[in-house]
C-alpha positions in Angstrom: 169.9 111.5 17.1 167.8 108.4 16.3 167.5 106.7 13.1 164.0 106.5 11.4 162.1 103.3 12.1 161.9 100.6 9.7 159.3 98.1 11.8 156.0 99.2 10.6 152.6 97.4 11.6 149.6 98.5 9.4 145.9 97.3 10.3 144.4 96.3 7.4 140.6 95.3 8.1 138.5 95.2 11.1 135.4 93.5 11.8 132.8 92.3 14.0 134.8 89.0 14.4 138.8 90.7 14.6 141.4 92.4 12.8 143.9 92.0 10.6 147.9 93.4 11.0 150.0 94.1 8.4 154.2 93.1 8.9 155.9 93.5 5.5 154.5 91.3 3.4 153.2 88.9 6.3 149.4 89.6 7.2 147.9 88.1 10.8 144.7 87.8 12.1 143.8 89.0 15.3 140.4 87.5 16.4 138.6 88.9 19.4 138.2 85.5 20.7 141.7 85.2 21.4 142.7 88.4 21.9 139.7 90.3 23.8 141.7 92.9 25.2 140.6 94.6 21.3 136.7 93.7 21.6 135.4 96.9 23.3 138.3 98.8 21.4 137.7 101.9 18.9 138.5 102.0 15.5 140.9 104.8 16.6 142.6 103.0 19.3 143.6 99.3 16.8 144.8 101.2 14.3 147.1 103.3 16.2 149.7 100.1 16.7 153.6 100.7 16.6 156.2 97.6 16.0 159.0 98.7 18.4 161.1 95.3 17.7 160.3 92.8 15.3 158.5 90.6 17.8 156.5 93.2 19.7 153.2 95.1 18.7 152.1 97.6 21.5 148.8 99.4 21.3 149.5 102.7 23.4 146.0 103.5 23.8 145.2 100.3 25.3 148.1 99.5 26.7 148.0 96.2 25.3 151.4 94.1 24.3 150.8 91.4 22.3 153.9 88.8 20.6 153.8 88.5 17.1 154.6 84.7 17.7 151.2 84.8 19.9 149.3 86.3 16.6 151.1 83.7 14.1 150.2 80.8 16.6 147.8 81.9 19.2 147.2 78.4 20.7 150.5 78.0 21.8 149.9 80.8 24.1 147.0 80.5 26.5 144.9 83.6 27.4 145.9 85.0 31.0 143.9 87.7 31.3 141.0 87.9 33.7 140.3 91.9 33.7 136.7 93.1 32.3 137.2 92.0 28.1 
């Protein structure tokens, strides 16, 4: 039987420019700019993030993976995306 998670990932804010993710006590921005995958993205689908290991946030709806390393430091991880942001 599994044990009851202990990651959690809370969105705190959203606005026009990004949102913000909640890790413990660590908050992290997560501007559209750099992470467009989110722009078109509903309030419903941001805020329904899970945290399956400490380094990993996955948006199920989106099907978007994102590093936490990428959030904390987002230039050291260049944007490879070229689908419709």
């Amino acid at each position: 039987m599994p044990g009851v998670a202990t990651l959690q990932a809370e969105v705190t804010n959203i606005s026009a420019h990004g949102f913000w993710v909640l890790l413990g006590s660590e908050e992290l921005p997560v501007p559209y700019a750099q992470f467009p995958w989110f722009k078109k993205a509903t309030i419903e689908q941001i805020v329904n993030v899970e945290r399956p290991t400490e380094n990993h946030l996955y948006w199920p709806q989106l099907d978007v993976d994102v590093s936490v390393e990428s959030l904390r430091n987002p230039d050291a991880f260049p944007l490879v995306s070229r689908g419709n942001c």
